[in-house]
C-alpha positions as CSV (number, residue, x, y, z in Angstrom):
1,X,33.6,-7.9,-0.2
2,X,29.9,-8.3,-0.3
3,X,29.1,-6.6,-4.1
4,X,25.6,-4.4,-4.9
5,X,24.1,-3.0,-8.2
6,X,22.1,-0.1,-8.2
7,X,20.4,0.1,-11.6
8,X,18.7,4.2,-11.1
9,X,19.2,7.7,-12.5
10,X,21.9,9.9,-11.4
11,X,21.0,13.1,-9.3
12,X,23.7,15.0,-10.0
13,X,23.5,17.3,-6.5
14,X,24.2,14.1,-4.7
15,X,21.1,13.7,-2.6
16,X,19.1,10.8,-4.6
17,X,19.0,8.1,-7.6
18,X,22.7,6.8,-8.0
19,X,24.6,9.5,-6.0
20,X,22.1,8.5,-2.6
21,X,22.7,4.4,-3.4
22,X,26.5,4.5,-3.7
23,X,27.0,6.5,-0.8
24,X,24.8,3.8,1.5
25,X,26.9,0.9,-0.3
26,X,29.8,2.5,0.4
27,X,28.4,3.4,4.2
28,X,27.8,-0.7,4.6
29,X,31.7,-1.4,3.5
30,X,30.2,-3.5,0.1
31,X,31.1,-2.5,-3.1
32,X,28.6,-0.4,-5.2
33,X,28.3,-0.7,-9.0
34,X,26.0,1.2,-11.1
35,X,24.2,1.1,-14.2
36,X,22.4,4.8,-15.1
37,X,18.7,4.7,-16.5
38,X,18.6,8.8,-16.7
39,X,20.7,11.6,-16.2
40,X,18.4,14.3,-14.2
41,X,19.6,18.2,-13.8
42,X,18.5,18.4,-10.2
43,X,19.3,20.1,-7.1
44,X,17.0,20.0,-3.1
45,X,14.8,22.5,-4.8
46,X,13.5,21.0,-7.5
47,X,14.1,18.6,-10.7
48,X,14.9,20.9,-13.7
49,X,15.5,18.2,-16.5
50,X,15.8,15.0,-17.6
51,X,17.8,13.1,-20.4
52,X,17.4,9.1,-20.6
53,X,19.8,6.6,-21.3
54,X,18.9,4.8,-24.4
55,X,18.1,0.7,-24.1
56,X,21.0,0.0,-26.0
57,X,23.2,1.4,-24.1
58,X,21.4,0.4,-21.1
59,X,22.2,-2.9,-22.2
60,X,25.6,-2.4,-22.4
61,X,26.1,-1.1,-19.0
62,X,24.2,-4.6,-17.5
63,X,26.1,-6.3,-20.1
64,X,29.9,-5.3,-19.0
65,X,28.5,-5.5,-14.9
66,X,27.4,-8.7,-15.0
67,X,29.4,-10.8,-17.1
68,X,32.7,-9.5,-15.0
69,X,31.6,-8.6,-11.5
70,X,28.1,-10.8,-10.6
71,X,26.4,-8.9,-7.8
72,X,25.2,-10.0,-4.8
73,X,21.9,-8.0,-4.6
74,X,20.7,-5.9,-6.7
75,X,18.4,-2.5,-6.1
76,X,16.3,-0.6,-8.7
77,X,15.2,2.9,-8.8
78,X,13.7,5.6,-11.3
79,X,13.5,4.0,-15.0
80,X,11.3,6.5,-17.1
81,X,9.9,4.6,-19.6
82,X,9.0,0.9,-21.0
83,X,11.7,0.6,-22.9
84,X,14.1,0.6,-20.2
85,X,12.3,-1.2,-17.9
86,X,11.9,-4.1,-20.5
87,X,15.8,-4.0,-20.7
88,X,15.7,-4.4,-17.5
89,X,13.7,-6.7,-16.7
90,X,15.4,-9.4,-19.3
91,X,18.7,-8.8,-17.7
92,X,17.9,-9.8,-14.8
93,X,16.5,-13.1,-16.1
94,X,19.2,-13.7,-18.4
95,X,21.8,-13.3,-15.4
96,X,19.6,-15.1,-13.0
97,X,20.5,-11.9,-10.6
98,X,19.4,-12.5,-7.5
99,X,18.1,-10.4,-4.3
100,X,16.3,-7.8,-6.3
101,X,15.3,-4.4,-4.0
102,X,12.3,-2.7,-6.5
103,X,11.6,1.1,-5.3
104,X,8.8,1.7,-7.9
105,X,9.4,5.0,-8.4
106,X,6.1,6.1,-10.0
107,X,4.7,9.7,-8.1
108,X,6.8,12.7,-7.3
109,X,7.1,14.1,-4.0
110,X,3.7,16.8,-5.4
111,X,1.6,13.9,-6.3
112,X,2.9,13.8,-10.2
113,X,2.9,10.5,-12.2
114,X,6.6,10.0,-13.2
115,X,5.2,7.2,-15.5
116,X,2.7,6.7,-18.4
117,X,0.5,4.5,-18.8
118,X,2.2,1.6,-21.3
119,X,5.5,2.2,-18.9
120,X,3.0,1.5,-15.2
121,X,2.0,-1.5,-17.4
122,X,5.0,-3.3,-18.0
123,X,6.6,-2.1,-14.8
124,X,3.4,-4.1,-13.1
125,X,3.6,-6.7,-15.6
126,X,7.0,-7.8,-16.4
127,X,9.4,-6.1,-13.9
128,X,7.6,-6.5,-10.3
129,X,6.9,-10.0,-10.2
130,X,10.9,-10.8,-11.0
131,X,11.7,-8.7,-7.4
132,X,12.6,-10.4,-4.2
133,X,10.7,-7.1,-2.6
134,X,8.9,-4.0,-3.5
135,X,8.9,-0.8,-1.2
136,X,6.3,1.7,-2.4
137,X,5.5,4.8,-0.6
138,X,1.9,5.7,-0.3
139,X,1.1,7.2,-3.1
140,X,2.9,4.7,-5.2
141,X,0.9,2.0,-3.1
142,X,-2.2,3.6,-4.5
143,X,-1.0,3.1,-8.1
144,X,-0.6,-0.4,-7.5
145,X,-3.6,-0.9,-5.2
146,X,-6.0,1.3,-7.1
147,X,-7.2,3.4,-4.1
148,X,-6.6,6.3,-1.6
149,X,-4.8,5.1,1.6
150,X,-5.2,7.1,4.6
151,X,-4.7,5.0,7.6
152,X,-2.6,2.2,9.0
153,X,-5.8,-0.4,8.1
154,X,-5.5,1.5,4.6
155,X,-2.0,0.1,4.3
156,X,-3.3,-3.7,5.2
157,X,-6.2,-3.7,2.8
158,X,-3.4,-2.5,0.3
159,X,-0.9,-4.9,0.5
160,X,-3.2,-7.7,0.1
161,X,-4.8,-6.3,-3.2
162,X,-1.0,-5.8,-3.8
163,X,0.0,-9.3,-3.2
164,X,-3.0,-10.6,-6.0
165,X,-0.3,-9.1,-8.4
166,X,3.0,-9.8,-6.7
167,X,4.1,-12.5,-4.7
168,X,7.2,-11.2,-3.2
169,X,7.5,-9.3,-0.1
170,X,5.6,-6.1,0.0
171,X,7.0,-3.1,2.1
172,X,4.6,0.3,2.2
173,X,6.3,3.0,3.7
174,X,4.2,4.7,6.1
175,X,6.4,8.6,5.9
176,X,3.2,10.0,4.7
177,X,0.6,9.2,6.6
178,X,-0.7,11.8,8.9
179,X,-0.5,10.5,12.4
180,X,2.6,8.4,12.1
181,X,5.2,7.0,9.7
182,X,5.2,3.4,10.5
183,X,6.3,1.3,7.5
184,X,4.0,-2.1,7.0
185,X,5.9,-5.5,6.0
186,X,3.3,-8.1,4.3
187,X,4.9,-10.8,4.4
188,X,3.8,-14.6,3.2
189,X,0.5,-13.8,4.8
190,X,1.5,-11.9,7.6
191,X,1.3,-8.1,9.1
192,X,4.7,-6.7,10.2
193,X,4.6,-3.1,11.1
194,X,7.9,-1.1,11.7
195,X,6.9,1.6,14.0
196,X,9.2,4.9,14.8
197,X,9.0,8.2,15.7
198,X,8.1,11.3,13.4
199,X,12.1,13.2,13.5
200,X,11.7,16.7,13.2
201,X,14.0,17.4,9.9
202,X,12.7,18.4,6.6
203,X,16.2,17.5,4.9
204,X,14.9,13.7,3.5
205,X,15.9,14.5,0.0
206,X,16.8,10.5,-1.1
207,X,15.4,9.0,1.6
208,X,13.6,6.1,0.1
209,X,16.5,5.3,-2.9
210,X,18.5,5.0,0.5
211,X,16.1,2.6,2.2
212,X,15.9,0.4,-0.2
213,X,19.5,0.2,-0.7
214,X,20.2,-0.1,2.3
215,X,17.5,-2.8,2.5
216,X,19.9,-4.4,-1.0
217,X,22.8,-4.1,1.0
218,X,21.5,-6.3,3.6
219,X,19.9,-9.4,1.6
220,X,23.1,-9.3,0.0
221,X,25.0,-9.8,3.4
222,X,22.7,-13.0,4.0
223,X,20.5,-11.2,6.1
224,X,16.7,-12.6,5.9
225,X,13.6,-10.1,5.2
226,X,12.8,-8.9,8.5
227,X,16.6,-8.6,9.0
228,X,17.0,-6.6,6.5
229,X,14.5,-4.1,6.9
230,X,14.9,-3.6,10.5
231,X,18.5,-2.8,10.1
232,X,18.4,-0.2,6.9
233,X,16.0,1.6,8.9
234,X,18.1,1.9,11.6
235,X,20.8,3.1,9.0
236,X,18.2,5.5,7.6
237,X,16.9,7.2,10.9
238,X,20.9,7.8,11.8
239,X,21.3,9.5,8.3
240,X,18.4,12.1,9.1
241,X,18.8,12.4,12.8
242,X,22.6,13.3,11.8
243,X,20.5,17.1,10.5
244,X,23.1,18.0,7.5
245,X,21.9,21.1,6.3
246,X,22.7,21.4,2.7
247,X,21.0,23.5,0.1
248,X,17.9,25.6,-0.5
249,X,15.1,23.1,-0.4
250,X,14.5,19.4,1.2
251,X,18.4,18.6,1.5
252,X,19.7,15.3,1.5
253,X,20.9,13.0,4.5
254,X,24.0,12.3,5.8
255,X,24.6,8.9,4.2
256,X,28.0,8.7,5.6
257,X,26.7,9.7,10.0
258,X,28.2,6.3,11.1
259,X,31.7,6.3,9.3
């Protein structure tokens, strides 16, 4: 059995972070371990606190997964503050892990910075160039890129200032973008867009800690890039399509549509 670490915080209402990553490892029959960066007190309407794991015990949690069950991929989520990520980011080298999945959570869904300053900086710095690939949303794209994307040529000029910081494979997802949601692969050089239809459901609470471990799921399986991609968002567009309804507010997806 194919094994994948999600290193995120835990969304206790189930929709996101750890909940949202082990439920799409599970969906993809691999085994999913787990190492928390935050515990949040969160629901669909709303995040109403958040209480970080400290580094050392960060540590430990990397510590105990990797030195008795070596993953075969490895996906990243929300880690609050440079402390963390610094942990982080020398775990990974001192375990050579391998087929990192880096969702650089950095903006809330209302345009907030999740991140300060020193914490963007060694997130940029120290922890991006050590991932396989990156998949920033727009506005996340913007905080790397250092300008407002509107369009689909936006997204191009983007990458590329991207990719003067980070060699690895660059994936800007498109979902909110006006006219379309078509998610751009720069690849070694090369434009790859994934094009799909807008799905009328405003339940996509998780939706891009899912992607990208979905995407984790599928390196780890020995699937290329492209492969990879292309298959997690076929995953992805079952689990909204599926329309659970759960909650008050943006609900999550049905991870588990195609069990």
């Amino acid at each position: 059995m194919k094994k994948i670490l999600t290193i995120a915080g835990s969304d206790c209402s189930g929709g996101a972070g750890i909940q949202a990553d082990i439920k799409t490892i599970t969906a993809h029959k691999m085994y999913a371990m787990s190492a928390i960066t935050s515990l949040t007190a969160q629901n669909t309407t709303g995040v109403y606190g958040v209480l970080n794991s400290s580094p050392e015990f960060l540590s430990l949690q990397l510590d105990a997964i990797f030195t008795d069950i070596y993953s075969d991929a490895v996906k990243i989520g929300m880690v609050s503050n440079k402390e963390l990520i610094s942990v982080i980011a020398d775990k990974l080298v001192e375990y050579k892990a391998k087929n990192i999945v880096l969702d650089p959570v950095m903006v809330s869904t209302s345009g907030s910075k999740l991140l300060n300053d020193d914490a963007m900086e060694i997130l940029i710095n120290k922890l991006l160039p050590l991932a396989n690939i990156i998949t920033p949303n727009i506005l996340e794209a913007e905080c790397l890129c250092g300008f407002h994307i509107e369009t689909k040529e936006d997204m191009k000029k983007a990458a590329v200032k991207i990719s003067e910081k980070f060699t690895g494979h660059i994936l800007i997802k498109g979902g909110h973008l006006r006219n379309c949601s078509d998610d751009l692969l720069y690849s070694n050089g090369e434009f790859i867009w994934y094009s799909q239809e807008k799905i009328n459901n405003p339940n996509t609470h998780g939706t891009g800690c899912t992607l990208s471990s979905a995407i984790a799921c599928n390196l780890g399986n020995g699937c290329n890039i492209k492969e990879s991609i292309f298959n997690a968002k076929k995953y992805i567009t079952g689990a909204i399509k599926a329309n659970l309804n759960i909650g008050n507010g943006s609900g999550p997806l049905n991870h588990c549509y195609n069990i």
